[in-house]
C-alpha positions as CSV (number, residue, x, y, z in Angstrom):
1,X,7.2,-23.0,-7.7
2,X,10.1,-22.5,-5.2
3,X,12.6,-19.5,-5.5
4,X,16.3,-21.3,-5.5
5,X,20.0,-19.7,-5.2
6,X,20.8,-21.3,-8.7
7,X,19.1,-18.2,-10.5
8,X,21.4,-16.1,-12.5
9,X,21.3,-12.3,-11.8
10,X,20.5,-10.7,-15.1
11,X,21.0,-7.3,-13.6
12,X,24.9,-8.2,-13.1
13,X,25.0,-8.2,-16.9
14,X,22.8,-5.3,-17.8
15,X,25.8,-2.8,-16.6
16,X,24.6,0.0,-19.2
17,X,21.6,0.4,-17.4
18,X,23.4,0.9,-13.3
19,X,25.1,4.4,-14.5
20,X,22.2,6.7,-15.4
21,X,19.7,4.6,-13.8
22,X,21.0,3.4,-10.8
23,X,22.3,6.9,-9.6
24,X,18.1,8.0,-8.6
25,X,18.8,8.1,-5.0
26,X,16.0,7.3,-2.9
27,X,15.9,6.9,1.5
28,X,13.9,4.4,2.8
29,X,12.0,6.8,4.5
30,X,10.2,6.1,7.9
31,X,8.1,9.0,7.5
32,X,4.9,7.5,6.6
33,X,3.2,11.7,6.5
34,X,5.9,12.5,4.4
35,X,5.9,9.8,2.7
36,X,1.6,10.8,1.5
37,X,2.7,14.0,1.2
38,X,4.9,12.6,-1.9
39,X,2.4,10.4,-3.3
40,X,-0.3,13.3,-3.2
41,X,2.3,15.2,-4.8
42,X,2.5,12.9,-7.6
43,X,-0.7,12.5,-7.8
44,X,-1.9,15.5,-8.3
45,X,0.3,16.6,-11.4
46,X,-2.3,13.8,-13.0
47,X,-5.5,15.7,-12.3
48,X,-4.7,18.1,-15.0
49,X,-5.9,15.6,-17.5
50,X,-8.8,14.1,-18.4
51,X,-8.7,10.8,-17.3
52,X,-6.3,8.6,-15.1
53,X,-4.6,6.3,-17.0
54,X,-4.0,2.8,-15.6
55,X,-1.7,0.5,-17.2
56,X,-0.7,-3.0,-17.1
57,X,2.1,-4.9,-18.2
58,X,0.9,-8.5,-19.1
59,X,2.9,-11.4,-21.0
60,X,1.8,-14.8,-21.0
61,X,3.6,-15.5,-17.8
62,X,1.4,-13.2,-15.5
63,X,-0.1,-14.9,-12.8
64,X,-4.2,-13.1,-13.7
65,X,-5.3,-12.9,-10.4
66,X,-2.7,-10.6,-9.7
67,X,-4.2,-8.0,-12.8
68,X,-7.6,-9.0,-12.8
69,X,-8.4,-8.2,-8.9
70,X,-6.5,-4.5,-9.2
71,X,-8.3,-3.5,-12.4
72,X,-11.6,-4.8,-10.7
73,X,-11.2,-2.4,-7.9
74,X,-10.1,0.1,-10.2
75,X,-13.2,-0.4,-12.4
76,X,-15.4,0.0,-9.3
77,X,-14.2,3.0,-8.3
78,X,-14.1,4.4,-11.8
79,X,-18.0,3.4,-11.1
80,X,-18.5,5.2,-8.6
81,X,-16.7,7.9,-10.2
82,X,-19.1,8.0,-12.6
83,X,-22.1,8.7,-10.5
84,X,-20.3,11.7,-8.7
85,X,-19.7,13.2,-12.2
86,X,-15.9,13.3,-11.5
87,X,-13.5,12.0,-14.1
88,X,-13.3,8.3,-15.2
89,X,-10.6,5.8,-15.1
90,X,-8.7,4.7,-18.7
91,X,-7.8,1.1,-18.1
92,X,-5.4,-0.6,-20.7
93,X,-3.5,-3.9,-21.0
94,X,-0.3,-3.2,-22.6
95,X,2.0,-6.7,-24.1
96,X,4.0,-7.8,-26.7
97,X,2.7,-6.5,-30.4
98,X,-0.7,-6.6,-28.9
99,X,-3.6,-9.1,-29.8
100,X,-5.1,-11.8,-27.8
101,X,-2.5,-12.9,-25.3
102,X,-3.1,-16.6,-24.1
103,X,-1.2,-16.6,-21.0
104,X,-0.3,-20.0,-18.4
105,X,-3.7,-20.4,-16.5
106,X,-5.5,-20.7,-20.3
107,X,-6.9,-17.3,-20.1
108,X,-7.0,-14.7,-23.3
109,X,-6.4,-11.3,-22.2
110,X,-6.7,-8.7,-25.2
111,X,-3.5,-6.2,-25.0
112,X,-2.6,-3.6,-26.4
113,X,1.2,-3.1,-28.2
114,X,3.6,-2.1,-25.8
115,X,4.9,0.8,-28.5
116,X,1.8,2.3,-27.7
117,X,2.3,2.5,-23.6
118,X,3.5,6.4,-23.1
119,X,3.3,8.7,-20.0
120,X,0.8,6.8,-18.0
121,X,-0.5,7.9,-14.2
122,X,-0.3,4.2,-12.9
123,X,1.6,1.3,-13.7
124,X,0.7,-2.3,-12.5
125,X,3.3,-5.1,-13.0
126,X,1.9,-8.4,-12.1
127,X,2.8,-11.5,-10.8
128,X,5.2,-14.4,-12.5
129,X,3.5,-17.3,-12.3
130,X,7.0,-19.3,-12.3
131,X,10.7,-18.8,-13.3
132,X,11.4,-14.8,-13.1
133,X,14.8,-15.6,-14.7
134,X,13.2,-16.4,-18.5
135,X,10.6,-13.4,-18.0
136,X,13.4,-10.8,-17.5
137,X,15.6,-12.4,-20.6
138,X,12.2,-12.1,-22.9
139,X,10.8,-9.3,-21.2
140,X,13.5,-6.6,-21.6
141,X,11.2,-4.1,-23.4
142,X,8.9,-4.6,-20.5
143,X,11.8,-3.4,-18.0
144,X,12.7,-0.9,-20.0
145,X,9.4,0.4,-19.6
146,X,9.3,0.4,-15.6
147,X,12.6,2.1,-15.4
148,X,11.1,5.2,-17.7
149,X,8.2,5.1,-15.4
150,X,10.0,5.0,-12.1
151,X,12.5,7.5,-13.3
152,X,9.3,9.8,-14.2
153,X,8.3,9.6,-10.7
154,X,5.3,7.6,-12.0
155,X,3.4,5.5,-9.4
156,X,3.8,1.9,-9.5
157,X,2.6,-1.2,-8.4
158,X,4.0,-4.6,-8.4
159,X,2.7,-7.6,-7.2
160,X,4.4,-10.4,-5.6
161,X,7.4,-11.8,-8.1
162,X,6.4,-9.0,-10.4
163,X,8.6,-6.8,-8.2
164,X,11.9,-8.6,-9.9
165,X,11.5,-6.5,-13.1
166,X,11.4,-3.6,-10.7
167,X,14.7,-4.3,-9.0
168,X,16.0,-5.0,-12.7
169,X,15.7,-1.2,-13.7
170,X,18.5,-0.7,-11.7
171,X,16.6,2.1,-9.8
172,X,15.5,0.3,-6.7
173,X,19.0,0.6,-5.2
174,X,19.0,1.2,-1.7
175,X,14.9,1.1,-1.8
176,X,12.6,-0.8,0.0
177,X,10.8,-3.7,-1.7
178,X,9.1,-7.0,-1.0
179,X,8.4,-10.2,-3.4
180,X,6.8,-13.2,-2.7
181,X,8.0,-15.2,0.1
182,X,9.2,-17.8,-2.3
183,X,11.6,-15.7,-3.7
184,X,13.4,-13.9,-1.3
185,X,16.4,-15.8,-1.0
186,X,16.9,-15.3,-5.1
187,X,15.5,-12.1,-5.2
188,X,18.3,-10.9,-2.3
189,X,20.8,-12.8,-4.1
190,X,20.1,-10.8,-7.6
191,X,19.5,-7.6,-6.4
192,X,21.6,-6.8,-3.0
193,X,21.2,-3.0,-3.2
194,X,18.2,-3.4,-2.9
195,X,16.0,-3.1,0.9
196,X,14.6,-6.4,0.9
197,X,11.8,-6.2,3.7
198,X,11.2,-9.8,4.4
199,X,8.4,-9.0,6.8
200,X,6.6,-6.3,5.1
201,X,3.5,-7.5,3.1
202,X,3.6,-4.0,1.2
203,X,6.1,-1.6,1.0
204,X,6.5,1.7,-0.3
205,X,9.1,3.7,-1.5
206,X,8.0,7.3,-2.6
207,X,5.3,6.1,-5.8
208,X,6.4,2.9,-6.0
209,X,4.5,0.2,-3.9
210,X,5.4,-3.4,-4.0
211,X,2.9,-6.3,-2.8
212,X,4.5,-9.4,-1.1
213,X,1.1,-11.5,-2.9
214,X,-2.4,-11.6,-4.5
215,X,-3.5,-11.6,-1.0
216,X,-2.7,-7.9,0.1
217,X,-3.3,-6.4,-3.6
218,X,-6.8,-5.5,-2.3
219,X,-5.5,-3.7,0.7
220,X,-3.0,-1.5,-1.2
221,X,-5.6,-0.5,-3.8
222,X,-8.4,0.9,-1.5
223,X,-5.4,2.7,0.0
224,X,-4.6,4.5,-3.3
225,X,-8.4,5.1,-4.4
226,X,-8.7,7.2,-1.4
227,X,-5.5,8.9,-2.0
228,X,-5.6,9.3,-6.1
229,X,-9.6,10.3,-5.9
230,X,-11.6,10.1,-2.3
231,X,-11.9,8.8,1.1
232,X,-15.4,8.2,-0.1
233,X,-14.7,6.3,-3.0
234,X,-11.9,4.0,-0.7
235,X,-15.3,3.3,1.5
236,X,-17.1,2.4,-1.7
237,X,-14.8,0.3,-2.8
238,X,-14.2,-1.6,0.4
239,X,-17.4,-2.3,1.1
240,X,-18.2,-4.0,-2.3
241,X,-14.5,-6.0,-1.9
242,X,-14.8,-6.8,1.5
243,X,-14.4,-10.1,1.4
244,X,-11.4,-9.4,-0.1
245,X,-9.6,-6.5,2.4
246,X,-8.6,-7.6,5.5
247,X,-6.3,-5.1,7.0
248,X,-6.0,-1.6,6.0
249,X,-3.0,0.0,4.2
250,X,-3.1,3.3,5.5
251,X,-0.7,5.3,8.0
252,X,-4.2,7.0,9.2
253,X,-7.7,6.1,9.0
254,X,-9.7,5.8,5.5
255,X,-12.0,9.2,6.2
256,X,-15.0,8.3,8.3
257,X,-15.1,5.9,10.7
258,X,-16.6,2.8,10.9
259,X,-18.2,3.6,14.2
260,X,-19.8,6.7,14.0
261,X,-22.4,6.7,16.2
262,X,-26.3,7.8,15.0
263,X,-26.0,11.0,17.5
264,X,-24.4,13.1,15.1
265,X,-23.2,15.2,18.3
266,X,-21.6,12.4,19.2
267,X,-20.0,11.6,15.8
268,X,-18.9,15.0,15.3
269,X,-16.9,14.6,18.5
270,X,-15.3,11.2,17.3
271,X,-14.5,12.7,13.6
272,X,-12.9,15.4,15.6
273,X,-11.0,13.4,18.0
274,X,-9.8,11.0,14.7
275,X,-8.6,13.8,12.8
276,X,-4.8,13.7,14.1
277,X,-4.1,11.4,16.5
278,X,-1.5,12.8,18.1
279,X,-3.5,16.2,19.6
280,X,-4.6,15.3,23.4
281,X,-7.7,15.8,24.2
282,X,-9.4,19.5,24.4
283,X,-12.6,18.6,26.1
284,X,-13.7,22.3,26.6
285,X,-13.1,23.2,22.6
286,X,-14.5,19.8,21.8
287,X,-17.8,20.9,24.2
288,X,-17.8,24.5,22.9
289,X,-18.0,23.3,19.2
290,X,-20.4,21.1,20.4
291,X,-22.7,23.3,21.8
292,X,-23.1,21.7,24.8
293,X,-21.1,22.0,28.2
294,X,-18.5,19.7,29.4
295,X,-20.6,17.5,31.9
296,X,-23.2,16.7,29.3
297,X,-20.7,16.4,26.2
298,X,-19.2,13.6,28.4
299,X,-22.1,11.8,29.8
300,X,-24.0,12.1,26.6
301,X,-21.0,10.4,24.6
302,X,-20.1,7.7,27.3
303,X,-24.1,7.2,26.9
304,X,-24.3,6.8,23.0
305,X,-20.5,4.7,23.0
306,X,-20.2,2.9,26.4
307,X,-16.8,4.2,27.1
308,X,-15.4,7.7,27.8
309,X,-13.9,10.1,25.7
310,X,-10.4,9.1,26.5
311,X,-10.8,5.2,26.8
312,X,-12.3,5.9,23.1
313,X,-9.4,8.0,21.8
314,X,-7.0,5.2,23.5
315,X,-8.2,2.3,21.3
316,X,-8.2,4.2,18.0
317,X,-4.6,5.2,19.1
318,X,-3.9,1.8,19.8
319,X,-5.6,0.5,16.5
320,X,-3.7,2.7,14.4
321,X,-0.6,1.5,16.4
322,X,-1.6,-2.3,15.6
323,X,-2.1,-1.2,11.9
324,X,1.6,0.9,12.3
325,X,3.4,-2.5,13.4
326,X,1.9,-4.6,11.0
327,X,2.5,-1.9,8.0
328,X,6.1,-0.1,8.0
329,X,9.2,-0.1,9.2
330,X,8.8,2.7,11.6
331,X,10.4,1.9,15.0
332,X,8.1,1.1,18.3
333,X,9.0,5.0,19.8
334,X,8.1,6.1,16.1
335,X,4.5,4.5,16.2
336,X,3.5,5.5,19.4
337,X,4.5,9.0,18.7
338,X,2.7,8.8,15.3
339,X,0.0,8.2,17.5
340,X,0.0,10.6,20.5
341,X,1.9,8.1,23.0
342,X,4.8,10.1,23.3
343,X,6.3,8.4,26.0
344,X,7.6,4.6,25.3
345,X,7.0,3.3,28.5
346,X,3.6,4.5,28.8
347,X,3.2,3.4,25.0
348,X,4.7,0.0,25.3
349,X,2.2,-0.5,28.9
350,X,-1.0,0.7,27.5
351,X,-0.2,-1.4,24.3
352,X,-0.1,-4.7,26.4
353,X,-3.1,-4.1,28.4
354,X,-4.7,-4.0,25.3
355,X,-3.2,-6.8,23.2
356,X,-1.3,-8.8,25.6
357,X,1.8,-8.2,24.2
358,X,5.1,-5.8,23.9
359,X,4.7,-3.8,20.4
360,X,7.7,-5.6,19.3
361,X,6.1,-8.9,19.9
362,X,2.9,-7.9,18.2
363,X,5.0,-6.8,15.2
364,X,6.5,-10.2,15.5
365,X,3.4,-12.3,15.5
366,X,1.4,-10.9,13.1
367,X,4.1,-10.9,10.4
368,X,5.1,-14.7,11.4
369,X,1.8,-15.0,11.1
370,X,1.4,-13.5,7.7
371,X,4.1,-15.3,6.3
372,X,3.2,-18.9,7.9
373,X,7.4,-19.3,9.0
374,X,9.2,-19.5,12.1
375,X,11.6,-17.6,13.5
376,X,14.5,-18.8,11.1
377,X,13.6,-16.1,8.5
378,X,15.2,-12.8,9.7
């Protein structure tokens, strides 16, 4: 299964589509706050309604990991949904005439027709298991469908390949977007206009999210259970797929921390200092809310911790940064401001006394990493 050059661009010849489509102008935007502030937005026009309705497109090219393990996470947080008493989640399949679809891994999945797929809160387009080329010349009901979502403002999720019926719409132009690494070379061949981020696992352009592969799907969809319901449920939902997550997708920490200590003085204090990350340190408001004066705030949390308040605040600013470099396309003075390091030089310093490394060569490790390539692939 190898992307090649020989692919012919359907989009070329689907010209009636580029005027009223292609003319939704959207800024890859490095704003990752604005950026939520969107997507809550969005969001939040949904909780008007009884349920959430989740949606996926399936035909019998879908690669099922990449539908099953979304609508798993889904189901568990519509789970724990359940047992707060807050609204549940509507999951539905959606191909074809409907029926039993057999699809290329022998699997039946039961769908639903696609005539009956109408104003849905979240759209999930899977992966192609091989030739995207013969799935957007049988699939163009299917693409018809994401470009009436997209141009809704509806939030949607690709995964891997899947992101090609995406870019088809014709209203990814000038958007940011990532497919699996086989494909890039077709994929930026077929779709030019559109921002091809070769080193981004997931991307995000205002509600639409695209997944490089199966292997980050979990990641992105803890991130939107604690944006579409709770940071609680996120932390629910992690937990049980932790095997699963390995790095966050999130421009700030999922709610609570991991390391709250016991001493719920303590913890208060380290909620507090967590809450924006780019505040400096108030130690006398921090001890006055505390109760306590400044002496014994700091001894007492250098006692339950092992470090000092600001040698704590440090290495969540410098997590965060990590989890910055690995996740957007924000520029090394933009994630240490994000972050309360203001000053480059004193960002770029206190990063490598940490890691070892510049940011820039952290963000170029762990994305050589991700993708298992050299240098070559710019």
């Amino acid at each position: 299964m190898t992307g090649n050059l020989s692919m012919s661009c359907l989009f070329l010849n689907r010209k009636e589509r580029t005027p009223q489509r292609a003319t939704t102008k959207s800024k890859r935007s490095t704003d990752g706050f604005s950026m939520r502030i969107k997507l809550f937005s969005m969001i939040n026009k949904s909780f008007y309604r009884e349920k959430f309705r989740v949606a996926a497109l399936l035909h019998k090219d879908i690669l099922a990991s990449s539908v099953t393990l979304p609508l798993e996470i889904l189901t568990g947080a519509s789970q724990a949904l359940g047992r707060t008493g807050t609204r549940p989640l509507d999951i539905a399949c959606f191909g074809g005439v409907g029926g039993m679809l057999p699809i290329q891994s022998g699997i039946n999945l039961h769908t639903l027709p696609l005539s009956d797929l109408a104003d849905t809160d979240l759209l999930i387009v899977p992966a192609i298991w091989r030739q995207p080329q013969r799935v957007l010349k049988r699939e163009s009901k299917q693409v018809d469908l994401v470009a009436q979502h997209i141009a809704a403002g509806g939030l949607t999720v690709s995964v891997g390949s899947g992101s090609f019926l995406l870019a088809e719409s014709g209203l990814m132009t000038g958007r940011s977007m990532t497919t699996h690494w086989q494909w890039f070379d077709a994929f930026a061949q077929c779709y030019p206009s559109v921002a091809l981020e070769r080193r981004q696992l997931i991307t995000q352009s205002e509600s639409v999210f695209c997944v490089s592969s199966v292997n980050s799907v979990a990641d992105l969809m803890v991130y939107l259970c604690g944006e579409i319901f709770s940071p609680r449920v996120a932390r629910h939902i992690e937990s049980q797929f932790s095997p699963e997550i390995r790095q966050r997708f999130s421009p700030s920490p999922l709610g609570t921390p991991r390391d709250l200590h016991h001493d719920e003085l303590v913890a208060d204090v380290q909620i507090e200092l967590l809450r924006d990350l780019r505040e400096p340190i108030r130690l006398g408001a921090l001890a006055a809310s505390s109760g306590v004066s400044e002496r014994t705030l700091t001894r007492r949390f250098k006692s339950a911790t092992g470090v000092s308040i600001s040698a704590y605040l440090r290495q969540r600013r410098l997590d965060e940064a990590q989890a910055l470099l690995r996740r957007t396309n924000l520029s090394v003075t933009e994630v240490g401001s994000a972050v309360g390091l203001y000053d480059p030089s004193h960002f770029t310093r206190t990063f490598r006394q940490l890691t070892g490394l510049t940011p820039t060569s952290f963000r170029t490790a762990v994305r050589q990493k991700a993708f298992g390539i050299s240098k070559r692939r710019g």
